[in-house]
N, C-alpha and C positions, 0 to 999 in steps of 0.2 A: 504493500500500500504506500502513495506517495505521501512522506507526512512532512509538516510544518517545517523542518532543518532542510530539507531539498529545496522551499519556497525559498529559504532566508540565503542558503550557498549559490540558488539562479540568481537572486538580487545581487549577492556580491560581487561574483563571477562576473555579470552583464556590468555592474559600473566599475570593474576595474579592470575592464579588458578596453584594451585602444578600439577607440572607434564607436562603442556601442554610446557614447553618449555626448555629441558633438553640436556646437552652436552652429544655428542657420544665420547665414547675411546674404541675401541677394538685393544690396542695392545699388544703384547702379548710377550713383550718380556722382558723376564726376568731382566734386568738392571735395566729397569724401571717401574717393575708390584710392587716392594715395597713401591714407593712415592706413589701409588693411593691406597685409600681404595677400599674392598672390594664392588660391585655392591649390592646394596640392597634396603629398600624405600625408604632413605635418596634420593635427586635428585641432582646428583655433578658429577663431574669427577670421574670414579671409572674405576677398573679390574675386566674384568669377567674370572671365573676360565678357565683355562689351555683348549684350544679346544673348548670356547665356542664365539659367537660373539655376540657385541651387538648390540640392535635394541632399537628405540623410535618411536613410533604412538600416533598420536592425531588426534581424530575426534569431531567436533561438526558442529553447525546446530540450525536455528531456528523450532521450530514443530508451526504453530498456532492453539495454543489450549493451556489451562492454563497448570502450571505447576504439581495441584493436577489430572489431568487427567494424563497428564503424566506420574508423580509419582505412580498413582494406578496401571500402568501395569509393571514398572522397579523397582517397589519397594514395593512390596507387602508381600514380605519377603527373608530372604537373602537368602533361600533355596530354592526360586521358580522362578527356569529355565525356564519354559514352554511355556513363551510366544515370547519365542528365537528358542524352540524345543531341546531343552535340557532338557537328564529325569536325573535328581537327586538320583544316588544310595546310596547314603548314607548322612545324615545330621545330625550334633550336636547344638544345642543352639534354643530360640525359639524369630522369630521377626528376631533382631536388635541389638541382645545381642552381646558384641566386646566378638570375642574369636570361634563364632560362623562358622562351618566349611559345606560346599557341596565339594560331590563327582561325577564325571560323567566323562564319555569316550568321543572322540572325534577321530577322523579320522585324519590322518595324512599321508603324503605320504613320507616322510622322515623317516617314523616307520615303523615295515612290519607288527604290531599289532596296533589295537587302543592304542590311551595312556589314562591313568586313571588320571585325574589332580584332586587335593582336593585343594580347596580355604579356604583361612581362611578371614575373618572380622577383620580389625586392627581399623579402625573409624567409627562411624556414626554420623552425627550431620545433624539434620534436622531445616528450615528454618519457623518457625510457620504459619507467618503471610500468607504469599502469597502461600505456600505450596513450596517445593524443599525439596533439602539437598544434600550437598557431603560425601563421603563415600573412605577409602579404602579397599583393599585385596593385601592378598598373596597366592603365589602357597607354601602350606604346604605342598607336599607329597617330600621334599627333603633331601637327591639328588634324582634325577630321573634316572634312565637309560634305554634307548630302543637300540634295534637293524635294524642298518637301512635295508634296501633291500639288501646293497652286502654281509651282515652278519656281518658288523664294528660295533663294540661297543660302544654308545654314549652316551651322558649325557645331561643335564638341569640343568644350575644355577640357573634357578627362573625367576618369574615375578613378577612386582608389579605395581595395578594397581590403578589410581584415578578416579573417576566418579562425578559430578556436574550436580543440576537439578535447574536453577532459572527463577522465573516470571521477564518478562522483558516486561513491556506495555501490550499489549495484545499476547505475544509472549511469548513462553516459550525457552531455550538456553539450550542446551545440551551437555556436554563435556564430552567425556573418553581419557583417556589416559594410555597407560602400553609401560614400559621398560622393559625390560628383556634380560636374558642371557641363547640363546639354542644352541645345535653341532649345528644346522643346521637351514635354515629357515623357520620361520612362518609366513601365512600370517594373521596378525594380523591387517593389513589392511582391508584387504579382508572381514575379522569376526566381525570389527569395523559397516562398510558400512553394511553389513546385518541384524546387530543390529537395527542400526537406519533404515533401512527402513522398519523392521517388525516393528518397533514404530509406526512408521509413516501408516502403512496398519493396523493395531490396531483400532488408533483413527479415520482412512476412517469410519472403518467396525459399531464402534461405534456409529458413527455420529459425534463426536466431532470436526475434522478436514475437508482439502479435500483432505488428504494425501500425501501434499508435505511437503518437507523440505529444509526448506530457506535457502542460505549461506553453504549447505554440506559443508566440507572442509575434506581433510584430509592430514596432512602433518607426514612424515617420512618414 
C-alpha cells in the first residue's frame, strides 16, 4: 500500500531535483530583456529570444517495480527511442558518452512539415547501488526555423531537458522535466504523460509491474 512517507520522499525528490521547479518570464520587452540572461540549462529567471515564449513541465510518478527495470527500458542507450516509438535517424556517441547526439522527426501542428529535433547529452550520472540515474539534454539543431500553416516564418530557442530515475522502498520515482523557448506551443505535457504511461504498459507486458503509476502528476 502506498503510504504517507512515499507522499513526503515524491515532494522532496520533485523540489530538489534540477528543473522540477523553475520561474516562468516570457517578457518580451525590450527595456527589460537586458537585466535577464539568456534562456538556456542554467534554471533562473531568463529571456527567451524575440517571438519566442516560454514554457516549464514536470512530470513524475511512482512505477512499482524497481528502478533497474525501469532503467532497462528509459535507459538503454541515449540513442534508443523505441520504446516511446520514436525511430532515430541519425546518432553520434556510443552508450552514455556526454556529447552524444539522436536525431528524429516529430509531428507538429504549429509546423506545416514534421520538424527534425537533434538532442544532444550534457550529463549522465548513474546511481550504482539500487540502480537509477539522472541525466540531461539539449535541443542541438539550433536555431531552428519552421513555417507555420498561414506560411509565417518561425523559430525555436531551444529546450533543455532533466530526467531522474531513483529506488525508493519498493517503488521506483520518476521525474522529467524541460523548459524551453518555441514561436509557438508544444504540448510537452501531452508527450510527458505518454512517456510515462508507455513505461508503465512496458513493465504490465513484462511482468514486472501491474501497470499503474502512483502519484502521476504533472505540473506547468
Amino acid at each position: 500500500m502506498f503510504s504517507l512517507n512515499f507522499v513526503a520522499v515524491l515532494s522532496t525528490l520533485a523540489l530538489v531535483s534540477p528543473g522540477h521547479s523553475y520561474p516562468s518570464n516570457v517578457k518580451q520587452d525590450s527595456s527589460t530583456s537586458s537585466a535577464l540572461p539568456v534562456c538556456g540549462p542554467v534554471v533562473q529567471s531568463c529571456q527567451c529570444p524575440e517571438g519566442n515564449i516560454y514554457s516549464s513541465v514536470s512530470t513524475y510518478g511512482f512505477y512499482p517495480a524497481t528502478a533497474k527495470d525501469v532503467q532497462s527500458i528509459t535507459a538503454s542507450s541515449f540513442s534508443d527511442l523505441s520504446y516511446i516509438g520514436l525511430n532515430v535517424t541519425n546518432s553520434t556517441g556510443q552508450g552514455f558518452e556526454i556529447g552524444s547526439s539522436r536525431t528524429f522527426t516529430l509531428d507538429w501542428d504549429a509546423s506545416i512539415e514534421p520538424i527534425s529535433v537533434t538532442e544532444v547529452l550534457t550529463t549522465y550520472n548513474e546511481y550504482p547501488d539500487n540502480g537509477g540515474f539522472n541525466m540531461t539534454w539539449d535541443m542541438g539543431n539550433l536555431p531552428f526555423h519552421y513555417t507555420r500553416p498561414n506560411g509565417e516564418e518561425a523559430t525555436v530557442g531551444g529546450f533543455w531537458s532533466y530526467e531522474e530515475l531513483r529506488q525508493v522502498g519498493d517503488y521506483s520515482f520518476f521525474l522529467w522535466s524541460t523548459w524551453s523557448c518555441f514561436g509557438d506551443v508544444f504540448d510537452f505535457s501531452g508527450f510527458h504523460e505518454l512517456v510515462f504511461h508507455r513505461i508503465a504498459q512496458i513493465l504490465k507486458e513484462q511482468g514486472k509491474s501491474d501497470g499503474s503509476i502512483i502519484g502521476l502528476t504533472t505540473t506547468g
